[in-house]
C-alpha positions as CSV (number, residue, x, y, z in Angstrom):
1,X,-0.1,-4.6,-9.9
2,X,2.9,-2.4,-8.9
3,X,2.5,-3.7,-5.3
4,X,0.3,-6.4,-3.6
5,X,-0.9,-6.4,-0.3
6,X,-1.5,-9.8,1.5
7,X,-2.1,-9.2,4.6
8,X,-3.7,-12.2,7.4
9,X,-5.5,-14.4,5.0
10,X,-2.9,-17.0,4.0
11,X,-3.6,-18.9,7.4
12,X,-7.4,-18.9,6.8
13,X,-6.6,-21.0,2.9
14,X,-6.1,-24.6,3.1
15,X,-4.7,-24.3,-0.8
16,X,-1.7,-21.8,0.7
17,X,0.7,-22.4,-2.0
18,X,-2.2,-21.8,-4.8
19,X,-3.4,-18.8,-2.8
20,X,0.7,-17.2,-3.0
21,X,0.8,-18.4,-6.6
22,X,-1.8,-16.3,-7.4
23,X,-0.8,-13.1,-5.7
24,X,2.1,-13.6,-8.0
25,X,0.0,-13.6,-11.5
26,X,-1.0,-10.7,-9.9
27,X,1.8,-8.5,-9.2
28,X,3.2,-7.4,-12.3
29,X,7.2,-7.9,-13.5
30,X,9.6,-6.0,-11.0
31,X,6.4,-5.2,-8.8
32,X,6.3,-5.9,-4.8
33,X,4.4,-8.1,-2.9
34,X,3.7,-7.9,1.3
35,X,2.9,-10.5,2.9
36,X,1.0,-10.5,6.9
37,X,0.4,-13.5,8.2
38,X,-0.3,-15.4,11.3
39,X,2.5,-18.0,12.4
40,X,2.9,-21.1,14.1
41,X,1.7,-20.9,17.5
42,X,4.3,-23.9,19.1
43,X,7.7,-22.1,20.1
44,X,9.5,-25.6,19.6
45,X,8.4,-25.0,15.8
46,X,8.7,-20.9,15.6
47,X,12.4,-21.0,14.1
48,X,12.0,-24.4,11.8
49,X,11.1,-24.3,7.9
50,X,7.8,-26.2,9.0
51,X,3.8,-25.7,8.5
52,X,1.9,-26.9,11.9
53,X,-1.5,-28.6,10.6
54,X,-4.5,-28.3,13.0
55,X,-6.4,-31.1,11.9
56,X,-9.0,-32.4,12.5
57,X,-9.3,-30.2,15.2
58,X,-8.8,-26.6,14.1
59,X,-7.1,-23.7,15.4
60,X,-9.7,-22.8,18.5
61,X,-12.3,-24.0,16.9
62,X,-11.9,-21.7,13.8
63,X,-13.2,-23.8,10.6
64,X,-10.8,-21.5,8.1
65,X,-7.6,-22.0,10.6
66,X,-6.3,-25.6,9.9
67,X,-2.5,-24.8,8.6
68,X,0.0,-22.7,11.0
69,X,2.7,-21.9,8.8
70,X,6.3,-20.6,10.3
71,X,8.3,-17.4,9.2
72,X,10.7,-19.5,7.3
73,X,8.2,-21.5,5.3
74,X,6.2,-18.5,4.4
75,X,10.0,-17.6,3.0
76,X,10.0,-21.0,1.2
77,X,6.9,-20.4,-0.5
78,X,7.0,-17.6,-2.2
79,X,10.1,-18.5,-3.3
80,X,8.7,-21.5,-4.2
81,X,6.0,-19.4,-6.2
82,X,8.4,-17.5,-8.4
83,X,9.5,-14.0,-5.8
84,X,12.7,-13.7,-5.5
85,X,14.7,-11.2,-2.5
86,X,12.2,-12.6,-0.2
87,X,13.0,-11.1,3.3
88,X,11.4,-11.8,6.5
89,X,10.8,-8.3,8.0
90,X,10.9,-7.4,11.6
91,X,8.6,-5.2,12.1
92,X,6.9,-6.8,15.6
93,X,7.5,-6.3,18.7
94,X,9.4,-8.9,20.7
95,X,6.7,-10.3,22.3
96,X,4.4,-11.1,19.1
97,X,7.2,-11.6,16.3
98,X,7.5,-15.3,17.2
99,X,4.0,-15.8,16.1
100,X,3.4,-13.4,13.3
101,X,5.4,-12.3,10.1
102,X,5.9,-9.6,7.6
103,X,7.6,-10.7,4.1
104,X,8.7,-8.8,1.5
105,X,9.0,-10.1,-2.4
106,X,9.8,-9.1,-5.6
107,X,8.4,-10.8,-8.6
108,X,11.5,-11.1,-11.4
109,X,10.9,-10.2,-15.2
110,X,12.4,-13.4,-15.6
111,X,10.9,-15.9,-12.7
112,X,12.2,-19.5,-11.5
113,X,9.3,-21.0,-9.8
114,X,9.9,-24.5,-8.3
115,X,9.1,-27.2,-11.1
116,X,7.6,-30.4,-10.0
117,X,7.2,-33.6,-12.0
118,X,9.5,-32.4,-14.7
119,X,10.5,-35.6,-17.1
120,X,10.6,-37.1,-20.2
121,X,7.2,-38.0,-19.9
122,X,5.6,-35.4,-17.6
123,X,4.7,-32.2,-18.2
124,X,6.4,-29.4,-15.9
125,X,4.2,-28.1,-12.8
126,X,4.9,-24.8,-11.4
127,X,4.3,-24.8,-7.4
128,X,0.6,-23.6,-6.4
129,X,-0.6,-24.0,-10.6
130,X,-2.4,-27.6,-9.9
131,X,-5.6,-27.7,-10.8
């Protein structure tokens, strides 16, 4: 797709980084992805690259609400997942912006996901692919 919306579901996935990994196979080469999402909910955490896990007691008792990521690690991930000129965009109001975020992507025609367990003897993993 040209652009993909992703807009206040990425706090309801345990499997975050699989869930942004896949909103990249599906925006296309040069296409746009927007991302909404709900953000940590502890001030002392609001400006850190840090995910706030609500475990084993959820998020106000919300089953699907167990991983509070910040604005910054929102940024980290879908870098992490291949987009590059991620930006972090304010479009909130004062009063809300510390615990909600807007991020813009683009995904490259040439991408450079994060690798993990690249060796001799390991195969390459792209962030979020694990199956």
């Amino acid at each position: 797709f040209d652009l993909v919306w992703c807009l206040g579901v990425v706090y309801h996935n345990v499997e975050q980084l699989r869930l942004l990994r896949r909103v990249f196979h599906l925006t296309r080469p040069d296409g746009l992805v927007v991302l909404e999402s709900s953000t940590t909910r502890d001030r002392r955490l609001a400006r850190k690259n840090v995910v706030e896990l609500h475990w084993p007691d959820t998020y106000r008792g919300q089953r699907t609400i167990t991983h509070h990521p910040s604005r910054r690690a929102l940024a980290s991930w879908l870098q992490m997942v291949g987009f590059n000129d991620v930006r972090i965009e304010d479009v909130y109001s004062r009063s809300v912006a510390w615990q909600r975020a807007v991020l813009t992507g683009v995904r490259p025609a040439v991408p450079k996901p994060y690798l993990s367990y690249v060796g001799e003897a390991a195969p390459a993993w792209v962030a979020g692919d694990a199956t």
